[in-house]
C-alpha positions in Angstrom: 79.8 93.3 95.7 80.0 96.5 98.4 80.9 94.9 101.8 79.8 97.1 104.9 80.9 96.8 108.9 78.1 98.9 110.4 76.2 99.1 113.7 73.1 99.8 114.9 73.5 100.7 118.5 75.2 97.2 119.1 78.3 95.5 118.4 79.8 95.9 115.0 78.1 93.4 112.2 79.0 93.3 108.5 76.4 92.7 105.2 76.8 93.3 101.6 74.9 96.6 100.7 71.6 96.0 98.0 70.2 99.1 96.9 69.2 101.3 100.1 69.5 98.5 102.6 72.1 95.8 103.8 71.7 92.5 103.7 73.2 91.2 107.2 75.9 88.4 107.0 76.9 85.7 109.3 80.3 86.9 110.7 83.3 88.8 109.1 83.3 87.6 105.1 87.0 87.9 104.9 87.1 84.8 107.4 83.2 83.6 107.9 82.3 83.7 104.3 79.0 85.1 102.8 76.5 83.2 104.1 73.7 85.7 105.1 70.9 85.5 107.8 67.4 86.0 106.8 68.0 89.9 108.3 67.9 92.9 105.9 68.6 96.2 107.6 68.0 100.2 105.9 70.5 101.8 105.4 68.9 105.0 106.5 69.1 102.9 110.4 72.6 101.8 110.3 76.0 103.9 111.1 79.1 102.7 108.8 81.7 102.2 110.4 85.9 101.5 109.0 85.3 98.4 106.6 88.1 96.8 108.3 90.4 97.4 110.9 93.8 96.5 110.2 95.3 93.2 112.1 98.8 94.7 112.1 99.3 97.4 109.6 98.3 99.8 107.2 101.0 100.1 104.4 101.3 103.4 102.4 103.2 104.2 99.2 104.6 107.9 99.0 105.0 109.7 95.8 103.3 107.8 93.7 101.8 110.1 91.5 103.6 112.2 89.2 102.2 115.5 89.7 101.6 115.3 93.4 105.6 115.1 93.5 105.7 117.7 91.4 103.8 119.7 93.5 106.5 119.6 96.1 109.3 119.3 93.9 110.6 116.1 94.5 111.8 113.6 92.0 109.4 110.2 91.1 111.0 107.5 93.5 112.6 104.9 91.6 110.5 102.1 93.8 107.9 102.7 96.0 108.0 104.6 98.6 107.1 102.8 101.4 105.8 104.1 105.3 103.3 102.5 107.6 100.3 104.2 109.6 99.2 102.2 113.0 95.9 101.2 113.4 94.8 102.8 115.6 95.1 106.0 112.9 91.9 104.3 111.5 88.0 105.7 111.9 85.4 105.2 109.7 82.9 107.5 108.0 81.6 110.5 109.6 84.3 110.2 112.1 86.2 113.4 112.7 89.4 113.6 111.6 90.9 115.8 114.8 93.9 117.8 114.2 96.8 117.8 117.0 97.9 120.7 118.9 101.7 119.4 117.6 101.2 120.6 114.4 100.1 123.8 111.9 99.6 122.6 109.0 97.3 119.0 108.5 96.2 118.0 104.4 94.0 115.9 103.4 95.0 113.1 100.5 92.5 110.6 98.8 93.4 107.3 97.9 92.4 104.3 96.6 93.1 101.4 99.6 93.7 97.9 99.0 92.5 95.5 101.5 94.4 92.4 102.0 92.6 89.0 102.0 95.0 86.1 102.8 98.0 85.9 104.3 100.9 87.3 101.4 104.7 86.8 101.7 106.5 86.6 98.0 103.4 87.0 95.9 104.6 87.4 92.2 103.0 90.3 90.7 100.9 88.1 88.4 99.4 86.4 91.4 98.2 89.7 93.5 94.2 89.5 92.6 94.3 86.0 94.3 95.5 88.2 98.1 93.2 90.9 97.3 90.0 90.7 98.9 88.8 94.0 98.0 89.1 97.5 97.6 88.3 100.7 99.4 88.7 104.9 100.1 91.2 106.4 102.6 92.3 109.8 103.2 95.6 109.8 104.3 96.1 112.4 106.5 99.2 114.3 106.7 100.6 116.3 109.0 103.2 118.2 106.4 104.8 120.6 108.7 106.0 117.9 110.6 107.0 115.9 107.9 109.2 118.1 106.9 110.9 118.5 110.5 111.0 115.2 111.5 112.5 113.2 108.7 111.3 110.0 109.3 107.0 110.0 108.8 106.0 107.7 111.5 104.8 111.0 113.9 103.1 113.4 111.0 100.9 110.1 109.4 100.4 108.3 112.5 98.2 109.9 114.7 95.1 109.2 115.6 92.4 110.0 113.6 94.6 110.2 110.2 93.5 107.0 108.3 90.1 107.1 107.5 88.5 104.3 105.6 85.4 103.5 103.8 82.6 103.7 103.1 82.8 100.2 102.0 84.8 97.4 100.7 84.1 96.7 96.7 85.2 93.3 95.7 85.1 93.3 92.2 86.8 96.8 91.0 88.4 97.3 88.0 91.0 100.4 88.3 91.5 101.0 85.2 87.8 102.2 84.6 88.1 104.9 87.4 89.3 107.8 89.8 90.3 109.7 93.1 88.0 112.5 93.4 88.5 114.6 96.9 86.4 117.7 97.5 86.8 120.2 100.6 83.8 121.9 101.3 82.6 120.5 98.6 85.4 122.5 96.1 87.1 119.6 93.8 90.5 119.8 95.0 92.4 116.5 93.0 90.8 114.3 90.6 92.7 112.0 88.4 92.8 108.6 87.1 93.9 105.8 89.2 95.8 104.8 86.3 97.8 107.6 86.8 99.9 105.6 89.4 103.4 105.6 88.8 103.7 101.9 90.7 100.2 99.3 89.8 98.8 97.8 92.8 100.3 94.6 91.5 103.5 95.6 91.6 103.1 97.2 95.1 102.0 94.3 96.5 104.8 92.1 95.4 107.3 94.5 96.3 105.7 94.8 99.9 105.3 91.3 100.3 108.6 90.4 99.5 109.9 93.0 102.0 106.7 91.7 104.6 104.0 89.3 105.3 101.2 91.0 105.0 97.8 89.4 106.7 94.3 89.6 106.2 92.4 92.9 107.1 95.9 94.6 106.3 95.6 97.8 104.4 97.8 99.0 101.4 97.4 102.8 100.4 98.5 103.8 96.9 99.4 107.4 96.6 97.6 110.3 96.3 97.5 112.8 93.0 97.8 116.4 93.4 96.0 119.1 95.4 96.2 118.1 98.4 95.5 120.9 100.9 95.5 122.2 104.7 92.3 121.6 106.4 90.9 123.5 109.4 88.5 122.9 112.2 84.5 123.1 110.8 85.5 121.3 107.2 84.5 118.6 105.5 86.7 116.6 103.4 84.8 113.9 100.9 87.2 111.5 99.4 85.4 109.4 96.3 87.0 106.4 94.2 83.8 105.6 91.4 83.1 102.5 91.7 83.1 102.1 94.9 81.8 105.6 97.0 82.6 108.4 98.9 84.2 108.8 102.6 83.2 111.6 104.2 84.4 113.2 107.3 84.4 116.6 109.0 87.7 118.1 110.5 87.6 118.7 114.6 90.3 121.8 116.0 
């Protein structure tokens, strides 16, 4: 079932997407259910917005692909690699990404997102479907130049603009059946398997939650392959997990 937070010129409402229109729901699903009103919107008249916005965090694992560490020849992190983005990093499909006068070089890299459902502290990594409420795209925007100068990643991941999410939340996804596809200007630039993960999204979410309490509407990123590349004013970056759609948004100087 696709989940969508979308607006049509009023406050934000959420509905499950059926074919080329949504079917509106009640209140937030992740805390109001899925009871639906008798409303059905088009598609074609609504503007998607970030499927969630965090409560407190978004979580991200570094590294977590073998050849995107190759890439920068760096060795496979014996655990994850953990950093956090703020939320206010977050904007939703179509939103520009803007790039910051701080820095020269910002790249784009797709991921497959977890969204949290419940509140998590100690989850065994048998029991992590039961705190997953669904699954969604992010592009986790990076600028590199500045995380090589700075050390620490807080400043080149967390500015505004750099998380986008969406275009919906999927949740029933099977990651074993699919892939992270990104495209700039419409050139494939990584595709791979989400298989490929060094660390499974089971295992990531017990070893977060055991260092963290993570609560519902929080956001775990899992890594990005490799090919991940500078963007410039005037792109377009589409980031697309099968199974669950594309996230597209164009790149403001």
């Amino acid at each position: 079932m696709k989940i969508a937070r979308f607006s049509t010129g009023g406050d934000p409402r959420f509905g499950i997407v059926d074919g080329d229109s949504i079917v509106v729901l009640k209140g937030d699903p992740m805390f109001a259910g899925f009871d639906t009103t008798d409303e059905r919107v088009p598609l074609s008249e609504t503007k998607l917005l970030a499927p969630v916005i965090p409560r407190s965090k978004v979580v991200a694992v570094g590294k977590n692909y073998v050849d995107h560490v190759a890439e920068f020849g760096g060795e496979v992190p014996k655990e994850p690699l953990l950093f956090l983005k703020p939320n206010t990093s977050v904007i939703g499909p179509g939103d520009s990404i803007v790039l910051p006068h701080q820095s020269h070089r910002v790249d784009f890299e797709g991921e497959l997102a977890v969204v949290i459902g419940s509140i998590a502290r100690n989850v065994a990594e048998a029991d992590a479907a039961s705190v997953i409420f669904g699954y969604t795209v992010a592009n986790d925007v990076t600028a590199r130049d500045l995380q090589k100068t700075d050390g620490q990643w807080a400043r080149a991941k967390g500015f505004d603009t750099f998380c986008p999410l969406g275009p919906v939340i999927e949740t029933e996804f099977e990651i074993a059946a699919n892939t992270v596809t990104s495209r700039l200007n419409g050139e494939v630039r990584q595709e791979a398997p989400l298989t490929d993960m060094v660390f499974s999204v089971p295992f990531i979410i017990a070893y977060v939650s055991a260092a963290m309490t993570l609560l519902p509407g929080d956001v775990i990123l899992t890594g990005t392959p490799a090919g991940v590349a500078k963007m410039a004013g005037g792109d377009v970056i589409d980031i697309e997990v099968s199974g669950i759609g594309t996230l597209s948004n164009p790149v403001r100087g």
